[in-house]
Z-matrix of the N, CA and C atoms (Angstrom, degrees):
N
C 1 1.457
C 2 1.521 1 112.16
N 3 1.266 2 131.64 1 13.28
C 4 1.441 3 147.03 2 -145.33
C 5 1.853 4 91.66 3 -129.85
N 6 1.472 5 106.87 4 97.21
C 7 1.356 6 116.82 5 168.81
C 8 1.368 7 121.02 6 -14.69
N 9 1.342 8 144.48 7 121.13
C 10 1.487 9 129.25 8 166.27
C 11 1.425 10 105.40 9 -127.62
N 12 1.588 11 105.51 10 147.65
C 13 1.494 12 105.96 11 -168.31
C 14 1.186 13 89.33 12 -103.66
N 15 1.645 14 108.26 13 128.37
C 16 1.701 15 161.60 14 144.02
C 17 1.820 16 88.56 15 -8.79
N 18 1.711 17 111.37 16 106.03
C 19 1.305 18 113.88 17 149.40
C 20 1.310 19 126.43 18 -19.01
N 21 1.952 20 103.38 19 -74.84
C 22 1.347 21 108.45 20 -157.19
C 23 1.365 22 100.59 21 -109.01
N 24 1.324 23 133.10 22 -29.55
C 25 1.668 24 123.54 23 174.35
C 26 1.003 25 119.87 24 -58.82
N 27 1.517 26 127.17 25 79.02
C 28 1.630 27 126.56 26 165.37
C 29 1.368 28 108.56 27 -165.48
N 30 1.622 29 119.96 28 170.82
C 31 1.077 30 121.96 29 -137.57
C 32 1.721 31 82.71 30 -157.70
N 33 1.716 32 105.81 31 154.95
C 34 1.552 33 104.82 32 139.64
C 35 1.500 34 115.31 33 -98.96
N 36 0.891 35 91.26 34 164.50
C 37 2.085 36 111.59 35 177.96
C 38 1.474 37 99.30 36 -117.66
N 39 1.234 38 116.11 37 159.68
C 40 1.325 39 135.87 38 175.66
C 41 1.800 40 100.99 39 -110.52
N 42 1.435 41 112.83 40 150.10
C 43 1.521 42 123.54 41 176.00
C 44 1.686 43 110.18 42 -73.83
N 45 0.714 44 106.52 43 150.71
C 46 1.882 45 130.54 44 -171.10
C 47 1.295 46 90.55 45 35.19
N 48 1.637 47 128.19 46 75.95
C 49 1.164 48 120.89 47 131.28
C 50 1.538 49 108.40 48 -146.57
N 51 1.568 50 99.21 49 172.24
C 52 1.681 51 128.42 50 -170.69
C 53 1.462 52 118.03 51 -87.60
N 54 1.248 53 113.52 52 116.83
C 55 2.122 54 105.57 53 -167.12
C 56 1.575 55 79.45 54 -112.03
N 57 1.337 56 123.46 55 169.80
C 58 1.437 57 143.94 56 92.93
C 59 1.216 58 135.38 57 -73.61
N 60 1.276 59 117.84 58 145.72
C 61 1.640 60 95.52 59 -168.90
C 62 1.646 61 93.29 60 -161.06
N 63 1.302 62 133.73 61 133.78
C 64 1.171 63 132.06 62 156.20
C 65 1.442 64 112.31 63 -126.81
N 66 1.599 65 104.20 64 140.89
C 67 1.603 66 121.90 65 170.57
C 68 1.477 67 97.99 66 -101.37
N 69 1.406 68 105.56 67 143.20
C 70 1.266 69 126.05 68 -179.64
C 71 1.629 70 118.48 69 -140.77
N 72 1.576 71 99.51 70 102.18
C 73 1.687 72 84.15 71 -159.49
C 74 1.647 73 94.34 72 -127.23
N 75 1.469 74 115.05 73 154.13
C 76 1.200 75 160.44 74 159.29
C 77 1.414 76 111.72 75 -76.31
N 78 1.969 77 107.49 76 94.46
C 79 1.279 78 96.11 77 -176.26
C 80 1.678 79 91.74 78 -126.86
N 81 1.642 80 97.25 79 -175.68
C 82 1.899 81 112.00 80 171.86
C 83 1.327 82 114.90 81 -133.73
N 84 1.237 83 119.69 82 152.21
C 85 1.436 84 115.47 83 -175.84
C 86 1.920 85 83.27 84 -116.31
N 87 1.369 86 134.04 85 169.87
C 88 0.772 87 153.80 86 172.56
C 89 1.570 88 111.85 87 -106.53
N 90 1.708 89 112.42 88 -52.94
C 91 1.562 90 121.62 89 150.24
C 92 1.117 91 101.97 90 -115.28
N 93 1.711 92 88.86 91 173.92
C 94 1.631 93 123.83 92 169.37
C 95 1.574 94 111.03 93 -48.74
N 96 1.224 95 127.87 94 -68.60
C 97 1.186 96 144.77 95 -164.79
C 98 1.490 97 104.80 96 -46.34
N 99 1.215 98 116.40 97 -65.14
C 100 1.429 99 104.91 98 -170.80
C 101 0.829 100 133.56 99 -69.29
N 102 1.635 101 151.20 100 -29.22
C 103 1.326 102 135.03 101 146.02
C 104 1.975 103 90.17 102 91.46
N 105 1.486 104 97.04 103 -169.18
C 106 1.721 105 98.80 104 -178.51
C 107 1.854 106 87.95 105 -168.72
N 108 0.979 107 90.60 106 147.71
C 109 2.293 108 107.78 107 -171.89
C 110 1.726 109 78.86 108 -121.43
N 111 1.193 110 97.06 109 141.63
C 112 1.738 111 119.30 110 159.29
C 113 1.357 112 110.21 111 -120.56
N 114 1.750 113 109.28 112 153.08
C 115 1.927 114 111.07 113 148.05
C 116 0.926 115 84.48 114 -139.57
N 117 1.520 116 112.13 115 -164.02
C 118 1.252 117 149.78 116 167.81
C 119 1.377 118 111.11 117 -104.17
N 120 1.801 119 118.65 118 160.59
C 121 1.626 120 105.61 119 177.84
C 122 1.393 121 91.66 120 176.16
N 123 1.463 122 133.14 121 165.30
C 124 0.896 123 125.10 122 127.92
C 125 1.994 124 91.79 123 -177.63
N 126 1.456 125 115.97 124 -142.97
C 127 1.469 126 132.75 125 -166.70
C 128 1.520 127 99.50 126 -85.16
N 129 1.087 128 144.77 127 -58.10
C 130 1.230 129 143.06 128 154.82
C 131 1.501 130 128.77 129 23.20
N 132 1.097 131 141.36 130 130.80
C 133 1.261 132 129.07 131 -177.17
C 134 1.571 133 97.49 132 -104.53
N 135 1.434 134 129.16 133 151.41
C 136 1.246 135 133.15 134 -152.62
C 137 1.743 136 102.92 135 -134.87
N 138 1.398 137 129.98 136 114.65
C 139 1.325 138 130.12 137 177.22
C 140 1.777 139 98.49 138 -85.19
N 141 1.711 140 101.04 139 -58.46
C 142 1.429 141 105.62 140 -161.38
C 143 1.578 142 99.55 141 -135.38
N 144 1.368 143 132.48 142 150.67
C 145 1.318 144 123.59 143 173.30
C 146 1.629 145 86.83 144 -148.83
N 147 1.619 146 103.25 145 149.54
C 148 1.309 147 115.91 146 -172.18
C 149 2.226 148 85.50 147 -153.35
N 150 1.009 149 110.43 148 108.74
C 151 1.271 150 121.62 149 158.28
C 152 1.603 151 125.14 150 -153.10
N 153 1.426 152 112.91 151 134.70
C 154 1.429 153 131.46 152 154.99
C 155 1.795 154 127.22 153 -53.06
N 156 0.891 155 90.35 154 145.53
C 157 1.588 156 72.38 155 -176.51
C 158 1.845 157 88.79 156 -148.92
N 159 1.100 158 98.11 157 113.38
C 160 2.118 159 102.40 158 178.35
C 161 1.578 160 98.54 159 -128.72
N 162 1.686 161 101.65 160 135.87
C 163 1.124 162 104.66 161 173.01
C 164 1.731 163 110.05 162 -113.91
N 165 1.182 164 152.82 163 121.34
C 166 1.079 165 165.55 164 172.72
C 167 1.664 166 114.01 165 -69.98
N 168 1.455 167 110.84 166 124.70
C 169 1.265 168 102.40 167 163.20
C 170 1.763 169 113.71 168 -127.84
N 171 1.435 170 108.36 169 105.56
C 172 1.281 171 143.00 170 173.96
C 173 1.321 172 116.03 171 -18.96
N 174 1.377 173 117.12 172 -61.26
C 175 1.670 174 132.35 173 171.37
C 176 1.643 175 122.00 174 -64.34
N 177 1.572 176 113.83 175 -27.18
C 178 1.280 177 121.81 176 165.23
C 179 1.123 178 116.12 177 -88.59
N 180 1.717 179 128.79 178 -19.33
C 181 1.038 180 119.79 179 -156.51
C 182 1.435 181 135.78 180 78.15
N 183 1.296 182 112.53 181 6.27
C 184 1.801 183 133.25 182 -144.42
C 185 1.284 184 111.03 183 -115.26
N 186 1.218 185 117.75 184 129.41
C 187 1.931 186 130.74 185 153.34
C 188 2.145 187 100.59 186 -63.82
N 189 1.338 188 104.42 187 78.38
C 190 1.358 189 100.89 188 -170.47
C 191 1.502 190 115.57 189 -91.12
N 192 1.682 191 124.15 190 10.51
C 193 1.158 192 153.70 191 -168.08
C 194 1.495 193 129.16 192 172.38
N 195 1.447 194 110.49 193 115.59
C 196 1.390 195 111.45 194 173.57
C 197 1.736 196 91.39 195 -147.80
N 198 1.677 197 89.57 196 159.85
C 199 1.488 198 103.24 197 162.32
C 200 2.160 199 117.60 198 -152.12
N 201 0.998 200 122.26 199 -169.52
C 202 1.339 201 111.69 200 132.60
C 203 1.508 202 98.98 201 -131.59
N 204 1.410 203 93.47 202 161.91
C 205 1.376 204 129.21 203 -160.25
C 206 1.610 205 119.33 204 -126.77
N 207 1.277 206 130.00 205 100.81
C 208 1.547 207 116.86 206 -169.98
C 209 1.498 208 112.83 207 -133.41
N 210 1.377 209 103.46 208 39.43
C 211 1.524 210 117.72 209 163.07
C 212 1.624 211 107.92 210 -150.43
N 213 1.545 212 119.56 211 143.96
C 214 1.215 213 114.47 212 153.90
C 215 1.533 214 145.49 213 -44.07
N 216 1.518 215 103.32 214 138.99
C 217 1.364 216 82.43 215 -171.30
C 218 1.869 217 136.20 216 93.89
N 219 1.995 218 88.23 217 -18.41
C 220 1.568 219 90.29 218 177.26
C 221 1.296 220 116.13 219 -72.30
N 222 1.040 221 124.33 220 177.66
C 223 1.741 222 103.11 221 -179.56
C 224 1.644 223 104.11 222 -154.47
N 225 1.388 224 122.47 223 152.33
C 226 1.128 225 129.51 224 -149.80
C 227 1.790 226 97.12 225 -153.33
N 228 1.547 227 97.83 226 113.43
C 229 1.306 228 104.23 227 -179.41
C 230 1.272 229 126.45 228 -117.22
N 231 1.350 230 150.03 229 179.67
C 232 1.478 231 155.13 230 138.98
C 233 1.568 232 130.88 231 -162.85
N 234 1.309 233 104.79 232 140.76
C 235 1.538 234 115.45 233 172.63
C 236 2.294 235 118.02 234 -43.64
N 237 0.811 236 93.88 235 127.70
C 238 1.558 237 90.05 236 -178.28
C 239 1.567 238 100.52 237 -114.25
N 240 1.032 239 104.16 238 178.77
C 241 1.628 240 131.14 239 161.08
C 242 1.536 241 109.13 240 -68.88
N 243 1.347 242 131.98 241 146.10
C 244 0.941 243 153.27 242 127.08
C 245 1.754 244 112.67 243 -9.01
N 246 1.374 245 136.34 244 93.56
C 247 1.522 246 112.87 245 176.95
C 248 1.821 247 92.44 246 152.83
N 249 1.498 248 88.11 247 -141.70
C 250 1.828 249 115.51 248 -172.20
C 251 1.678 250 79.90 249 -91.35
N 252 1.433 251 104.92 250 174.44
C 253 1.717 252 113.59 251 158.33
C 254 1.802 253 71.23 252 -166.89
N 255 1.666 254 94.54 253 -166.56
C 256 1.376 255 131.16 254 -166.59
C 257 1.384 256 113.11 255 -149.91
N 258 0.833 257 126.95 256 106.64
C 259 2.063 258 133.75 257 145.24
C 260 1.231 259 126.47 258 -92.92
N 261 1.730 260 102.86 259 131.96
C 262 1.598 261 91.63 260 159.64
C 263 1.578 262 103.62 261 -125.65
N 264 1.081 263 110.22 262 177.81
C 265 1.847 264 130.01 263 -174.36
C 266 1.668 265 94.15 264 -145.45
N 267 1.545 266 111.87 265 111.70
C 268 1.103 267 112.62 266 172.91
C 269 1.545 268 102.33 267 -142.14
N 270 1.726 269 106.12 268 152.61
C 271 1.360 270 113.67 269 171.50
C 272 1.603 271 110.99 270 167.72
N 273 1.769 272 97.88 271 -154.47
C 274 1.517 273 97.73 272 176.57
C 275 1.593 274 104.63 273 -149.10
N 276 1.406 275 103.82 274 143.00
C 277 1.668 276 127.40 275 -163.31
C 278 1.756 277 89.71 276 -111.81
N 279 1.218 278 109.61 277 120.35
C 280 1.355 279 111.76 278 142.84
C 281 1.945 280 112.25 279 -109.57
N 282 1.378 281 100.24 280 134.72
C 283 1.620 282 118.74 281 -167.79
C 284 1.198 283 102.07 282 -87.92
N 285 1.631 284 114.18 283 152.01
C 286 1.505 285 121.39 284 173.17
C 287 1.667 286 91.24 285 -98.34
N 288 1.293 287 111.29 286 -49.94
C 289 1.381 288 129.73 287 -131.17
C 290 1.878 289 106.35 288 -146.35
N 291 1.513 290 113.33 289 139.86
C 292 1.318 291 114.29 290 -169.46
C 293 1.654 292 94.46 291 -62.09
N 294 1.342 293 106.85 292 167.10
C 295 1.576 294 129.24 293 158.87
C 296 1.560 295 115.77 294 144.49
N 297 1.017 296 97.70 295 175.02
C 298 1.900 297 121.72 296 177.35
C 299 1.620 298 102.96 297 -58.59
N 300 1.043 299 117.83 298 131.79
C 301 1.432 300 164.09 299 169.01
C 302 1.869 301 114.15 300 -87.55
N 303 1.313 302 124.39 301 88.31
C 304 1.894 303 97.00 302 169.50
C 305 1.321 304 93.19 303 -174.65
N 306 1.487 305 100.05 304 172.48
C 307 1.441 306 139.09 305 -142.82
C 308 1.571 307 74.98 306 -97.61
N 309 2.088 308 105.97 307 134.97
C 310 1.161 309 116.94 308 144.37
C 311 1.643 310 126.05 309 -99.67
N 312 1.440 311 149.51 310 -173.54
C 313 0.855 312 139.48 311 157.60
C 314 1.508 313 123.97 312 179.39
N 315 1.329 314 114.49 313 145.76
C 316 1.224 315 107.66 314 -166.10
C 317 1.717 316 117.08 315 -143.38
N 318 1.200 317 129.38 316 -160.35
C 319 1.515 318 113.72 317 168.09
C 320 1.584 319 98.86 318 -93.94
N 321 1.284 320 112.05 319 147.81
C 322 1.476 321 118.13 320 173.78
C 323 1.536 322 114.84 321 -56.67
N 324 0.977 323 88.37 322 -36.96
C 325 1.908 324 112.10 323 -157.88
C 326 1.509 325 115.22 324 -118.54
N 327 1.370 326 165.73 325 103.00
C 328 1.259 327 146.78 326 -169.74
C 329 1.500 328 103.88 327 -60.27
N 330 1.572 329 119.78 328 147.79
C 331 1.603 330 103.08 329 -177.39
C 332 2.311 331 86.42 330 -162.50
N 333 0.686 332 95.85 331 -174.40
C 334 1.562 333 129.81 332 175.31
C 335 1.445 334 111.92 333 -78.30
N 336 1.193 335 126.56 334 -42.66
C 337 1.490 336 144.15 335 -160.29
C 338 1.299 337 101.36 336 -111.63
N 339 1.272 338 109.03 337 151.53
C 340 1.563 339 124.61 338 176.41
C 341 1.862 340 114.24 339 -84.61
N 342 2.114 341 89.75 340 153.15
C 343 1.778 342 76.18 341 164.32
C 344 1.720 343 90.74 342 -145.51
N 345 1.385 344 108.20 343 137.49
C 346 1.436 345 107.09 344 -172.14
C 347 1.060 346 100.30 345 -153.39
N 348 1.481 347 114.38 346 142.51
C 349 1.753 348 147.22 347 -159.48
C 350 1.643 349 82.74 348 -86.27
N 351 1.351 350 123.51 349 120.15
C 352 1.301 351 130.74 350 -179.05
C 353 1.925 352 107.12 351 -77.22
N 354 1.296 353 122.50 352 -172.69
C 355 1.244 354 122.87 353 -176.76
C 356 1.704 355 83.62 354 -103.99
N 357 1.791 356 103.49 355 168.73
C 358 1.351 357 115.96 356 -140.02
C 359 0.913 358 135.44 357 45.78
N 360 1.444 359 129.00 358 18.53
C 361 1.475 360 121.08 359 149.37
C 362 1.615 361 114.81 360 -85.13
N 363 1.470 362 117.60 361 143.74
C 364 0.912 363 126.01 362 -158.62
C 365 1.563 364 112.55 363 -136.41
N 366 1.433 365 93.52 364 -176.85
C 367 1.460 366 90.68 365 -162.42
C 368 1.934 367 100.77 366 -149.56
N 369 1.755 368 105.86 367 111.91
C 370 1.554 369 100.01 368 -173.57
C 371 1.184 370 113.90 369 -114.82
N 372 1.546 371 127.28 370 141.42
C 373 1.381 372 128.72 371 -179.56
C 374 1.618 373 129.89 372 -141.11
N 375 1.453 374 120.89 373 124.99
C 376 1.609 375 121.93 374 -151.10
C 377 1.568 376 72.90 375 -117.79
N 378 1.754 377 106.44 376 137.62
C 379 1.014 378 124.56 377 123.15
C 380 1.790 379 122.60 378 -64.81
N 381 1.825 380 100.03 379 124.35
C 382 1.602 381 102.56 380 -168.26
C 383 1.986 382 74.37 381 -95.65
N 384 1.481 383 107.83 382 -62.76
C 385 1.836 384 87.66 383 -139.04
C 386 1.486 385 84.63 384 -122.01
C-alpha cells in the first residue's frame, strides 16, 4: 500500500515551462479487495499543478474513483473488481525547475493478490509554453 514510483512512466521537464500530459494505464487486480491509489511526483520543481485522477472499474462499469489533485504526491485510491479496470491521470504542470516527472502507485488496500499496471500503458506529454 506504500506508493512506488512507476519504472517506465516518466519523463524530464524543462524549468519555466507548461506540459499537458496524460497517463493512461491498463491495470489488473488479482482480487476484489485491493483496488490500486495513484499520484503524481517526481524531482521537478512545481509552480502550478492541476490534475484529474479517475480510476475506472471495467466489470462494474463504474467511475469507482476520481479526484483533482494540485500538489505532488497526493494520492487517490479505490477498491476495484476482480479483472482488467482502466485509469487515467490527466492535467497540466507548470515547472519552476528541471526534473523527472512520474506515475506513483500502489495497492489501495493491502491484500494477498496482486495489482499491476499492465504493459501498454502509457504516458503522453505536450510542451504548451
Amino acid at each position: 500500500t506504500v506508493l512506488q514510483d512507476d519504472d517506465h512512466l516518466n519523463v524530464s521537464l524543462a524549468a519555466s515551462s507548461t506540459y499537458y500530459f496524460k497517463f493512461a494505464l491498463f491495470t489488473s487486480n488479482a482480487g476484489a479487495a485491493e483496488g490500486i491509489k495513484l499520484a503524481v511526483n517526481g524531482t521537478v520543481g512545481v509552480t502550478a499543478l492541476k490534475a484529474q485522477i479517475r480510476i475506472y472499474d471495467d466489470t462494474l462499469n463504474t467511475l469507482a474513483g476520481f479526484a483533482r489533485v494540485t500538489a505532488l504526491d497526493s494520492a487517490v485510491g479505490a477498491g476495484l473488481s476482480a479483472g482488467d479496470n482502466y485509469c487515467e491521470v490527466e492535467g497540466v504542470i507548470e515547472t519552476s525547475t528541471t526534473g523527472t516527472f512520474l506515475l506513483r502507485w500502489a495497492q489501495n488496500v493491502s491484500g494477498a493478490s496482486g495489482t499491476t499496471v499492465q504493459r501498454g500503458s502509457s504516458l503522453f506529454v505536450v510542451k504548451l509554453v
